[in-house]
N, C-alpha and C positions, 0 to 999 in steps of 0.2 A: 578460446572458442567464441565464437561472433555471436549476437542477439542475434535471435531471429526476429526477421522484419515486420515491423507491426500491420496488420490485415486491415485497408478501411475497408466498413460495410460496402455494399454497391450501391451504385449511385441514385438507383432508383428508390432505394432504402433511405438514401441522406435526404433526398427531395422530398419525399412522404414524410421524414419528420420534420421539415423544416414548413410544410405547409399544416401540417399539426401543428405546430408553435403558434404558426398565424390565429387557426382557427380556436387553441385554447387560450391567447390569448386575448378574444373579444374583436380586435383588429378587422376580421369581417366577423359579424354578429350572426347569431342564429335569423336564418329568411332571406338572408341577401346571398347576393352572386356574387361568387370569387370572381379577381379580374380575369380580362379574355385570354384562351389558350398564348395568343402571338405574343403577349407582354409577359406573361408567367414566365415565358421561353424565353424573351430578351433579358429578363430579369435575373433569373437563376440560371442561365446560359448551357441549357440543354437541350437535346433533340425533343422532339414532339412527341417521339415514344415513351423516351424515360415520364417524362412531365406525365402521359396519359396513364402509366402502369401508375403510379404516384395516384393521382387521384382513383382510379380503381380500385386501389388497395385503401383507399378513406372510402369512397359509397359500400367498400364491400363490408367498411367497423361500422357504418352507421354514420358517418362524421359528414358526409359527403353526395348529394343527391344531383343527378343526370340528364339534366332534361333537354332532350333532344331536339334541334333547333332551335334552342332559349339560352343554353349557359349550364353552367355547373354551381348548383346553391348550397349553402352550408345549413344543413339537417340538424346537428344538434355538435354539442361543444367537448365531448366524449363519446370511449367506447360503450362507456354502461351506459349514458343518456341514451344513444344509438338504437342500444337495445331495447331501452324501457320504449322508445317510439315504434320499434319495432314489434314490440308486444301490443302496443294500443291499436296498431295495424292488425295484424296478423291472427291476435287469440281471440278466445270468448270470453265476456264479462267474468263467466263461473269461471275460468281460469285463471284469471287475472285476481280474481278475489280469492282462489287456493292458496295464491303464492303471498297475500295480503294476511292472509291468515296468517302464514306460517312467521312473517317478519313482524306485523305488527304483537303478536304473542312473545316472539324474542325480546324486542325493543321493552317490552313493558316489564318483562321478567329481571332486564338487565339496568334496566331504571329502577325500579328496585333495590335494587343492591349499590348502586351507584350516583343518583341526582342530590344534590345537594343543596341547599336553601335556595341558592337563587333560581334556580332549575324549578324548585316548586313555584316559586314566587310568580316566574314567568308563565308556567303554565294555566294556574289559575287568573293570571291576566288575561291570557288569550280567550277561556273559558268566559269569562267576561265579556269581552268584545264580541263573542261568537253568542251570547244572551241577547246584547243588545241588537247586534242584528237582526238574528230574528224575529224579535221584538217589533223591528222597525220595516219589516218586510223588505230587508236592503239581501237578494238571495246572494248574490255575490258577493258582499261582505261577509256573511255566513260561512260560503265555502271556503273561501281565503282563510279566514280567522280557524274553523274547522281543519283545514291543512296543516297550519301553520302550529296546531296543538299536538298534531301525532306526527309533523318531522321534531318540532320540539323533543318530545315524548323518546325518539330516536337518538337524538343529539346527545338526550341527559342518561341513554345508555351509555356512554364512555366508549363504546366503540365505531371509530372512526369510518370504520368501511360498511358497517350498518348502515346509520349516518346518512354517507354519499351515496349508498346502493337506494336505501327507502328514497332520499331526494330526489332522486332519477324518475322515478315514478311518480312524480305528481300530472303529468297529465291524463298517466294508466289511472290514479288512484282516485283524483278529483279532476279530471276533465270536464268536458262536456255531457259525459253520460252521469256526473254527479248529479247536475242541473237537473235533467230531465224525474231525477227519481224524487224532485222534493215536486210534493205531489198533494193536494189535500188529504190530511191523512196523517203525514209522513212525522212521527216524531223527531223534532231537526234538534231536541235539547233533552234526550234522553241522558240520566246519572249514566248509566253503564258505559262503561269505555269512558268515559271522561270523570266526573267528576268522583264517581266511585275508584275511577282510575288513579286518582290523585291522592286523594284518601289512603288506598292500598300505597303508592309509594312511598307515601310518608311516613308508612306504619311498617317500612321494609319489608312487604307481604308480597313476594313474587307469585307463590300462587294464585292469591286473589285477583293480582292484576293483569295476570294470563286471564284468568277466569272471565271476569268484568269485558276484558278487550273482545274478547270471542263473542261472548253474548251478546256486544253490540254487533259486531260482522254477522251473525247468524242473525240479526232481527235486517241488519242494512239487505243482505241477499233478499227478504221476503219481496225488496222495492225494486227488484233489477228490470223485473220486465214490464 
């Protein structure tokens, strides 16, 4: 009895991943314009259709944006980045910060159970960095170094798809509306959620370090609007 003959995807399936390759591999970068429809087409040697259903099917993951009479620009460099832009778009701050609650309370719980000296090491570094900025009224060293603690914080949970999902969100989490909320007032170097955070991990205390993380989000909300 003969194999049965192997099925390739269609072709408009093979084109759509082959311009994903392109855009996850940096080759066009987040902001720029993929090249013009006519050379896509000389290049991968397809109809105008296949090529347009291809790119439709990337603006529709988020990968791929449309702009008509200008070109076709590259949005972001995944499906979950995609989305996380599409949240910064679309939702309300208090939404945005629901869905913050609920990852940043995981990530700490599973740091906890999980980071290991250098993982402490590093995060009390950033903690540092993020002192002296403020310190030095540098606000954007601040936020950066602040970022850059609670995807740490994420990472030294050991789970990987955490990790890349919290990552995705740094423009929802620390964009532009970060900015706006340091504010006079604004405690930028509260213990809770960090340093009490750390504390707690070291001490394998998932609870406490749920605890700590919230309490800062519940005081961050008081600055939203």
């Amino acid at each position: 009895m003969s194999a049965a003959p192997s099925r390739r995807p269609p072709l408009a399936q093979e084109i759509t991943e082959e311009l994903r390759r392109e855009i996850a591999s940096g080759r066009w970068a987040v902001g720029s314009r993929i090249p013009p429809e006519p050379q896509l087409i000389d290049r991968l040697g397809v109809s105008r259709g296949t090529l347009r259903e291809a790119v439709k099917a990337l603006a529709h993951a988020g990968l791929l944006e449309v702009r008509r009479g200008d070109g076709t620009y590259v949005r972001s460099t995944s499906e979950m980045a995609g989305t996380a832009r599409r949240a910064y778009r679309e939702y309300g701050e208090e939404q945005v910060f629901e869905v913050r609650f609920a990852l940043d309370a995981q990530a700490a719980r599973l740091a906890a159970r999980a980071a290991d000296d250098d993982d402490l090491a590093a995060l009390r570094a950033l903690l540092a960095r993020r002192r002296v900025a403020w310190a030095e009224g540098d606000a954007e060293g601040w936020i950066a170094a602040d970022w850059d603690f609670h995807l740490k914080v994420a990472e030294a949970s050991g789970n990987p798809l955490l990790h890349e999902l919290y990552g995705t969100f740094g423009d929802v989490f620390h964009g532009v509306k970060m900015k706006q909320r340091l504010r006079d007032g604004f405690d930028a170097c509260r213990a809770a959620g960090h340093e009490d955070l750390v504390r707690a991990i070291a001490a394998r205390d998932e609870d406490t370090a749920a605890a700590t993380v919230l309490d800062n989000l519940r005081y961050c909300t008081t600055w939203m609007h």
